[in-house]
PAMAR-806964 format. One record per atom (N, C-alpha, C): x, y, z. Coordinates in steps of 0.2 Angstrom, whole numbers, plus 2048, in hexadecimal, padded with zeros to 3 digits. Each point is the difference from the previous one (the first is absolute). Layout:
BEGIN
{node {X Y Z}}
...
//
This chain:
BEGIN
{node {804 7FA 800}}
{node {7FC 806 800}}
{node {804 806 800}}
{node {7FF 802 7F9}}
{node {807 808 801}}
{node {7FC 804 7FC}}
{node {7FF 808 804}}
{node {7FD 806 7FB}}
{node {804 802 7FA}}
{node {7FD 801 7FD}}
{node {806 801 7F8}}
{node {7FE 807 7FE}}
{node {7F9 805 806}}
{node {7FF 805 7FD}}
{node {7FC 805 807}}
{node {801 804 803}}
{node {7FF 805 804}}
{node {7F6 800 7FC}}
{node {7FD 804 807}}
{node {7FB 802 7FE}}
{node {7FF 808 7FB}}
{node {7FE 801 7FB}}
{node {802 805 7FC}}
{node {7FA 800 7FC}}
{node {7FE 807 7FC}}
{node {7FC 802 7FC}}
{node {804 7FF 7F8}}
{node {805 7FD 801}}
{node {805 801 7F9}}
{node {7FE 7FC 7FB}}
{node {7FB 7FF 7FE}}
{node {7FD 7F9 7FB}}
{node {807 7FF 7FB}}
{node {804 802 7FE}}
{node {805 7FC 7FD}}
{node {806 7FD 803}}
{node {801 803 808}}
{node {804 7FC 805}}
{node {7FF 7F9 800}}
{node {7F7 804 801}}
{node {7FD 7F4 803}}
{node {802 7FD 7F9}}
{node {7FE 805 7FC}}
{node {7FF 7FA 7FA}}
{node {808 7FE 7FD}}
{node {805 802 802}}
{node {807 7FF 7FF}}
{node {802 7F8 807}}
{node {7FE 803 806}}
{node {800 7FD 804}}
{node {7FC 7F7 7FE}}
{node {7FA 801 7FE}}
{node {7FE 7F9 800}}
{node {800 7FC 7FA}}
{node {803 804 7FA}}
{node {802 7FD 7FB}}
{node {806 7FC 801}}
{node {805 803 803}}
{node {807 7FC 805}}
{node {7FE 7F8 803}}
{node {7F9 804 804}}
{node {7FB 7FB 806}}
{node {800 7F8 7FB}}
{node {7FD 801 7FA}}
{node {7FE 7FB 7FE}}
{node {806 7FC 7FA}}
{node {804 802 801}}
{node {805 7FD 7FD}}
{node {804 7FD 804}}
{node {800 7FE 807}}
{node {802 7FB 802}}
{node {7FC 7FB 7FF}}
{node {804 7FA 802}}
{node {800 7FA 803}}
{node {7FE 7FA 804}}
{node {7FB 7FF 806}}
{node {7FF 800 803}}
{node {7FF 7F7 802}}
{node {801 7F9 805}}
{node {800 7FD 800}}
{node {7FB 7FE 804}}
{node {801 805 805}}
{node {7F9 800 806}}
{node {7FB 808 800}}
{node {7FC 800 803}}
{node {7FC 805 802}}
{node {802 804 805}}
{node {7FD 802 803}}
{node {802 806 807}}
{node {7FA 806 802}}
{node {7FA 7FD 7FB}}
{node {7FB 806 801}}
{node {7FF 801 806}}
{node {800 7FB 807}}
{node {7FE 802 807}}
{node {804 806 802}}
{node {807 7FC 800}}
{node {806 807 801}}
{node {7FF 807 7FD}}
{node {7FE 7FF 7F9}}
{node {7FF 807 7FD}}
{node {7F9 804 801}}
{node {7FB 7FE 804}}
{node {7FA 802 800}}
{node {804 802 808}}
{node {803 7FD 803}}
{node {800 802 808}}
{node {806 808 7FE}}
{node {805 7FF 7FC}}
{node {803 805 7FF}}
{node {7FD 807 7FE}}
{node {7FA 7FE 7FD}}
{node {7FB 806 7FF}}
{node {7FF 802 804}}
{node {7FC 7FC 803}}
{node {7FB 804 807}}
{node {806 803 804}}
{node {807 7FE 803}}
{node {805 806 802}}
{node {800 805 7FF}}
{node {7FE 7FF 7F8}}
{node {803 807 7FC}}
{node {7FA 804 801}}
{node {7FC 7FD 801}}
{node {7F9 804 802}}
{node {800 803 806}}
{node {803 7FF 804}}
{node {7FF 802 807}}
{node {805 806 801}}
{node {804 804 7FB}}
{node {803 807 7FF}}
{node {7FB 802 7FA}}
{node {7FD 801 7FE}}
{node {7FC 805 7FA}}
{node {7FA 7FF 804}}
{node {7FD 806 7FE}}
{node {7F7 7FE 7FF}}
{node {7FE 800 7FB}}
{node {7FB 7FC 802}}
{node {7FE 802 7F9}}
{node {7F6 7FD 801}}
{node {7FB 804 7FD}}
{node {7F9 800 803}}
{node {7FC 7F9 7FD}}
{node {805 7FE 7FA}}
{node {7FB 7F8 7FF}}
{node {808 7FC 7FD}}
{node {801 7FE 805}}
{node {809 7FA 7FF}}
{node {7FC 7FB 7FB}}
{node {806 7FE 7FB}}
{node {7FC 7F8 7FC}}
{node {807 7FE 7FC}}
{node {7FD 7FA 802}}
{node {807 7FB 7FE}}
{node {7FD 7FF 7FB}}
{node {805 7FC 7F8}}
{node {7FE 7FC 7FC}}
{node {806 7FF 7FF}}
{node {7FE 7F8 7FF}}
{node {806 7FB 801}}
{node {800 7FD 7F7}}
{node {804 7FE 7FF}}
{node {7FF 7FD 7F8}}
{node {808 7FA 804}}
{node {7FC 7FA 7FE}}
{node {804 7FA 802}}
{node {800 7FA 7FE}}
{node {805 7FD 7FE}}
{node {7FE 7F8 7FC}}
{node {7FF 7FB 805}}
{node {7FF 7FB 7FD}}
{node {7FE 7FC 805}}
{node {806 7FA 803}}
{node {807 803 800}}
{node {806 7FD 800}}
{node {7FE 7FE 808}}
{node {805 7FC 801}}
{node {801 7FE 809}}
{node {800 804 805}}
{node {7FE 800 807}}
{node {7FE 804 801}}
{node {806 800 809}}
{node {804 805 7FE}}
{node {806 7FE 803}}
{node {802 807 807}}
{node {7FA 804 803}}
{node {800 806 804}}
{node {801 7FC 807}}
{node {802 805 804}}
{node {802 7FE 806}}
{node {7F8 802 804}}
{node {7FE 804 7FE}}
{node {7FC 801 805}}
{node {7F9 7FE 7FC}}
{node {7FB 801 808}}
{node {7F9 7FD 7FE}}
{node {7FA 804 7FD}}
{node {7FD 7FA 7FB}}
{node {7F9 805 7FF}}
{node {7FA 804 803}}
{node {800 7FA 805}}
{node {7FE 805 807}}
{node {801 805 803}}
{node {805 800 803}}
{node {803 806 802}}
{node {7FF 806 7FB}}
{node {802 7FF 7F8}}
{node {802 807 7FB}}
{node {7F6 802 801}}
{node {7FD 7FA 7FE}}
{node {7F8 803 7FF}}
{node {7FE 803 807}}
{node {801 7FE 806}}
{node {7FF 804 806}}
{node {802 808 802}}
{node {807 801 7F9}}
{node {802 805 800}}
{node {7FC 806 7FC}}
{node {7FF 7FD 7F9}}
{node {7FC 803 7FC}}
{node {7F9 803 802}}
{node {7FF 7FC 804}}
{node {7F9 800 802}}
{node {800 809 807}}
{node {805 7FF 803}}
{node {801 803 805}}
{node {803 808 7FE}}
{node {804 7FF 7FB}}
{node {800 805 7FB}}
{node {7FB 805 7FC}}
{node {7FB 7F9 7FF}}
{node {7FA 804 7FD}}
{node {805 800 7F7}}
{node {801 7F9 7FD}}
{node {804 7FF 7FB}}
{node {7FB 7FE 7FB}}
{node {7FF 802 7FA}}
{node {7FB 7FC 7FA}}
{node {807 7FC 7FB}}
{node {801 7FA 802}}
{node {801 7FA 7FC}}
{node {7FE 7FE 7F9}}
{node {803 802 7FB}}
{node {7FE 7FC 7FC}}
{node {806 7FC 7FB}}
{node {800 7FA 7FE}}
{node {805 7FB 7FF}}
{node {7FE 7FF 7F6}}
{node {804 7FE 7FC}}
{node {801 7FC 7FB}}
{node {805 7FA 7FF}}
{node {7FC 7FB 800}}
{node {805 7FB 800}}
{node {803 7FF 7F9}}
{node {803 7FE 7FA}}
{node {803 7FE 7FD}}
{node {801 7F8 800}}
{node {7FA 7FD 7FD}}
{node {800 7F8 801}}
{node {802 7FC 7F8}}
{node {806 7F9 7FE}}
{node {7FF 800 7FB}}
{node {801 7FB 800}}
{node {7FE 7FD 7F8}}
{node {803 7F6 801}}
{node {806 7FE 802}}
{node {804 804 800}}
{node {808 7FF 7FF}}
{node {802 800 808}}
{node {7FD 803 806}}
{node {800 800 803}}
{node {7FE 7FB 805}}
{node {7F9 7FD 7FF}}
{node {7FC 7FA 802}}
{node {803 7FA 800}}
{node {803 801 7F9}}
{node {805 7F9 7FD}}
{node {807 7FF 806}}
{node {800 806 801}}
{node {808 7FF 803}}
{node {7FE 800 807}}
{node {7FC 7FF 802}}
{node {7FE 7FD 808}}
{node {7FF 7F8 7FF}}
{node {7FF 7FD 7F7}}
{node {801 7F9 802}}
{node {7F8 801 7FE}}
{node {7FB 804 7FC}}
{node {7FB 7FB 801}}
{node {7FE 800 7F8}}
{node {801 7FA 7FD}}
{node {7FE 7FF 7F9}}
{node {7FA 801 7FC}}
{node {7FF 800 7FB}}
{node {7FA 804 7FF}}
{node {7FD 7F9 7FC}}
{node {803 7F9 800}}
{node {7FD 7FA 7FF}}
{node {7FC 7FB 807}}
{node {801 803 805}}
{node {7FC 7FE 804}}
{node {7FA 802 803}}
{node {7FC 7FF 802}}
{node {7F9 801 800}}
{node {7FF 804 805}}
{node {7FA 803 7FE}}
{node {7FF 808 805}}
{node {802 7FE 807}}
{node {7FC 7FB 801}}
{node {7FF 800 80A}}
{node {807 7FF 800}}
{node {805 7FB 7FC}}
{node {807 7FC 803}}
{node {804 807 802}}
{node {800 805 7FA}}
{node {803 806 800}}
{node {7FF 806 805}}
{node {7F9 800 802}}
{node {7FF 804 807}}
{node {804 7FC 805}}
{node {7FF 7FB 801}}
{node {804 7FB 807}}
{node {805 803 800}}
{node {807 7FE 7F9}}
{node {804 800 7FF}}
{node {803 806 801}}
{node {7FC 807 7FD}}
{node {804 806 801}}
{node {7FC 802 809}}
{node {7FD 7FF 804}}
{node {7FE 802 806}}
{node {806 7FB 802}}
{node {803 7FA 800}}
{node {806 7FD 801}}
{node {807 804 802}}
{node {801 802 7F7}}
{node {806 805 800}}
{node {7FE 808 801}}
{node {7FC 801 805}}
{node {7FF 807 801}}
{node {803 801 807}}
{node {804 803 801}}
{node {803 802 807}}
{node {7FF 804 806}}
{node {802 800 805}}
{node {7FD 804 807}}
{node {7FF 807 7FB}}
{node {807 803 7FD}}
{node {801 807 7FF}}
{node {7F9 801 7F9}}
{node {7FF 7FD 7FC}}
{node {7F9 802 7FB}}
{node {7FB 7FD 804}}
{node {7FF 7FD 803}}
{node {7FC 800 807}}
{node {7FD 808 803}}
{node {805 803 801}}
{node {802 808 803}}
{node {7FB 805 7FA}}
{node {806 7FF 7FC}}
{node {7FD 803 7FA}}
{node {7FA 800 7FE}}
{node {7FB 7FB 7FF}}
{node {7FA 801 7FE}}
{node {7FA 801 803}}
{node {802 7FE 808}}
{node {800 804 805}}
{node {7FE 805 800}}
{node {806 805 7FF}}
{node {802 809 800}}
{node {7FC 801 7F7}}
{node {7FD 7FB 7FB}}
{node {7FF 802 7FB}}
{node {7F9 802 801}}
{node {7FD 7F9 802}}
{node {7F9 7FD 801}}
{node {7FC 807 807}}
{node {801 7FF 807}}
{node {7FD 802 804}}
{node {803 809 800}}
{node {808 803 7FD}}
{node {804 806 802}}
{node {7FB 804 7FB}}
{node {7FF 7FF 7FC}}
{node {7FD 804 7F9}}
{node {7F8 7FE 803}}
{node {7FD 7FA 802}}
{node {7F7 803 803}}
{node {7FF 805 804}}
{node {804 7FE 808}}
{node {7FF 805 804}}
{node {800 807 802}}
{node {806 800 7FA}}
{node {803 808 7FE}}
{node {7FB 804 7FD}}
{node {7FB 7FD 7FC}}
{node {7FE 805 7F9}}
{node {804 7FF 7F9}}
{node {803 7FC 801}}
{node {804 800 7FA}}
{node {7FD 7FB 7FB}}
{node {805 7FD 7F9}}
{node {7FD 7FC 7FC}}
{node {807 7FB 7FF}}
{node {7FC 7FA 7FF}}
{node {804 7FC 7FD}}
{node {800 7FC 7F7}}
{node {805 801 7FB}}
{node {800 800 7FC}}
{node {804 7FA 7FD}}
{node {7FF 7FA 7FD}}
{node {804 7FB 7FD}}
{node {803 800 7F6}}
{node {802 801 7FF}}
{node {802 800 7FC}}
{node {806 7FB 7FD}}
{node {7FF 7FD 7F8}}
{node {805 7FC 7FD}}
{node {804 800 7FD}}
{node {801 808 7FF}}
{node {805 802 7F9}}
{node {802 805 804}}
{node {805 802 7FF}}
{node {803 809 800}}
{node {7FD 804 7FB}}
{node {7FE 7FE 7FC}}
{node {7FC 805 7FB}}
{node {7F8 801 803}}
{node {7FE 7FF 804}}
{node {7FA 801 804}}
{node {801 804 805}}
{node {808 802 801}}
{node {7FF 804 807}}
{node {7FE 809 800}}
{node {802 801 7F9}}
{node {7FB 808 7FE}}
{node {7FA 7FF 800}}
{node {7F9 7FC 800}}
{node {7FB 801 801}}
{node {7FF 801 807}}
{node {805 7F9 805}}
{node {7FD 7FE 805}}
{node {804 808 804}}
{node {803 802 7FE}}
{node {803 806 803}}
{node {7FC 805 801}}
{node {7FB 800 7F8}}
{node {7FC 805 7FE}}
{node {7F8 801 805}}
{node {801 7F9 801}}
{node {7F9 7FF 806}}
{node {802 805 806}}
{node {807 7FB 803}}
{node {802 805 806}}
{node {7FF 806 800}}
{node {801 804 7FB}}
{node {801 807 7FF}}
{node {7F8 804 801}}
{node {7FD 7FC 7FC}}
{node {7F7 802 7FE}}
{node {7FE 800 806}}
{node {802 7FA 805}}
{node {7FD 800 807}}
{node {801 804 806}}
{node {807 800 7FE}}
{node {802 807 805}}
{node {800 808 7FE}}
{node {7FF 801 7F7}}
{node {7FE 807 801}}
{node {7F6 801 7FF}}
{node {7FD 7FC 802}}
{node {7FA 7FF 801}}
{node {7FE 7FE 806}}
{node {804 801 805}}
{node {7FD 7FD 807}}
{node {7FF 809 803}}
{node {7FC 7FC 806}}
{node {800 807 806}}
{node {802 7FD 805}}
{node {801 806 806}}
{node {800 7FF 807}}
{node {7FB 800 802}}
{node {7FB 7FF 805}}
{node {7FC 802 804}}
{node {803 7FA 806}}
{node {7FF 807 805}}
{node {800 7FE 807}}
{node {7FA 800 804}}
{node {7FE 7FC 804}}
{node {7F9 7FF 802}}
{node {803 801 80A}}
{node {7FC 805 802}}
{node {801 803 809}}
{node {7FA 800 802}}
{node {802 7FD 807}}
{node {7F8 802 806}}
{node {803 807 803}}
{node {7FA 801 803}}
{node {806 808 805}}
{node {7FD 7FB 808}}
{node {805 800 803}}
{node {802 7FF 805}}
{node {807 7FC 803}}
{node {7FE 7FB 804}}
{node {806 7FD 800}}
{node {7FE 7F7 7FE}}
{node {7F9 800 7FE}}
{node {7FE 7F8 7FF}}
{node {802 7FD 7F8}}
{node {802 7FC 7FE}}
{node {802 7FE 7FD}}
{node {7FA 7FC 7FC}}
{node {802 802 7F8}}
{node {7FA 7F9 7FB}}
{node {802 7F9 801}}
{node {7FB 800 800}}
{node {800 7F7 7FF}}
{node {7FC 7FB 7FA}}
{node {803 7FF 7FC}}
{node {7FC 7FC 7FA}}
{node {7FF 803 7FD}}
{node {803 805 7FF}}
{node {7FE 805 7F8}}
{node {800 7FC 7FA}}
{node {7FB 802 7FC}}
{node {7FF 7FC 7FA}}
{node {7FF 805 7FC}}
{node {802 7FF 7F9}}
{node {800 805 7FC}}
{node {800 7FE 7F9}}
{node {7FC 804 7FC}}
{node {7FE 7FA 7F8}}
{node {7FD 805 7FB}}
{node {803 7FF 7FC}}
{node {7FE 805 7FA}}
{node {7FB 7FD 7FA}}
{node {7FB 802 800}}
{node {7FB 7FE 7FA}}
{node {803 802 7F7}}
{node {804 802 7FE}}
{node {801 802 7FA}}
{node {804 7FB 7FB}}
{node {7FD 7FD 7FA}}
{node {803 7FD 7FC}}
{node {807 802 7FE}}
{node {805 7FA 800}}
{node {805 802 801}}
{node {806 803 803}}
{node {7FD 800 805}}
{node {805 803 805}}
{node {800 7FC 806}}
{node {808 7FF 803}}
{node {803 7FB 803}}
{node {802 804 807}}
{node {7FE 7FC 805}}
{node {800 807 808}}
{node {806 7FB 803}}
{node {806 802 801}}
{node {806 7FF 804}}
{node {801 803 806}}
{node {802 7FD 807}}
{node {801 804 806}}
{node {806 7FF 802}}
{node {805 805 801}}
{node {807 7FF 802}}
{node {801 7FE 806}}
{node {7FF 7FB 803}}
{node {802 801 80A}}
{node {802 806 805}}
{node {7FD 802 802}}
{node {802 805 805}}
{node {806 7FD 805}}
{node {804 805 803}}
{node {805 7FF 804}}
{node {7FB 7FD 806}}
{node {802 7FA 802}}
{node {801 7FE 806}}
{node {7FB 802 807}}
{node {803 807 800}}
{node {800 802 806}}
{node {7F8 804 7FD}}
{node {7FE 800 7FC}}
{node {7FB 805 7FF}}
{node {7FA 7FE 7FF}}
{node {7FE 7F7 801}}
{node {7FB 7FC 7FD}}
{node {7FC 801 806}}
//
């Protein structure tokens, strides 16, 4: 897990920066590492709506730290989570599971060779991105990641904040909340912890 670019308005910084990014070579993963180094980095800026978007393959899943722990952060932060996995044949193949054996044989086989650490991972994929507000994206190609970036983008410059308060000192309980409008998708970021 290593920054390869400060927080910055420079759009051609990032884009120098994660063009670099992707031209490495990677054996293993490290997206828990990297999502916890975010939230760090969060905790010297403000910033009034934090959001992660991870873009990650589905390589081994080799972080030292746990998915619990980073989604208890997120949450506590008040972090909107949203992930792209990058899933492909070449990859499925190389965990050993052949694509001549029969569907069930090959679910056994790859729950088999799935490890503690993507155990973590899908974890931090599956539960980090529902309880945040955020979204989760699968995709098979690299040539998909410009649409699936494109949602991201739609979702976040078409969202609002709204804050819901009692006045005094009692707290809500079981707030529900639900939009009638075709087409529109209601997300809730977790509040900080101490605010529920």
């Amino acid at each position: 897990a290593t920054r390869i670019a400060d927080f910055t308005q420079d759009a051609a910084q990032l884009q120098t920066a994660t063009t670099g990014a992707f031209g490495w070579s990677h054996q293993r993963s490290h997206l828990i590492d990297v999502i916890d180094l975010v939230l760090r980095d969060f905790e010297r800026v403000e910033s009034p709506r934090p959001v992660i978007v991870a873009i990650s393959s589905e390589s081994p899943e080799a972080s030292g730290r746990t998915a619990g722990g980073v989604i208890k952060r997120l949450v506590a932060q008040s972090v909107a989570f949203h992930a792209i996995s990058v899933s492909t044949v070449a990859a499925s193949q190389a965990q050993g599971v052949s694509s001549n054996i029969p569907e069930k044989s090959r679910r056994l086989t790859g729950m088999a060779a799935t490890g503690e650490g993507d155990r973590e991972r899908t974890q931090l994929l599956q539960q980090g991105t529902a309880v945040t507000g955020g979204g989760r994206q699968r995709i098979t190609n690299t040539l998909a990641l410009a649409p699936a970036l494109g949602r991201v983008v739609n979702e976040l410059s078409n969202g609002y904040k709204v804050t819901f308060a009692r006045p005094g000192s009692a707290r809500m309980q079981d707030l529900q909340i639900g939009v009638f409008v075709d087409g529109v998708t209601l997300r809730a970021t977790a509040a900080p912890f101490g605010t529920r």
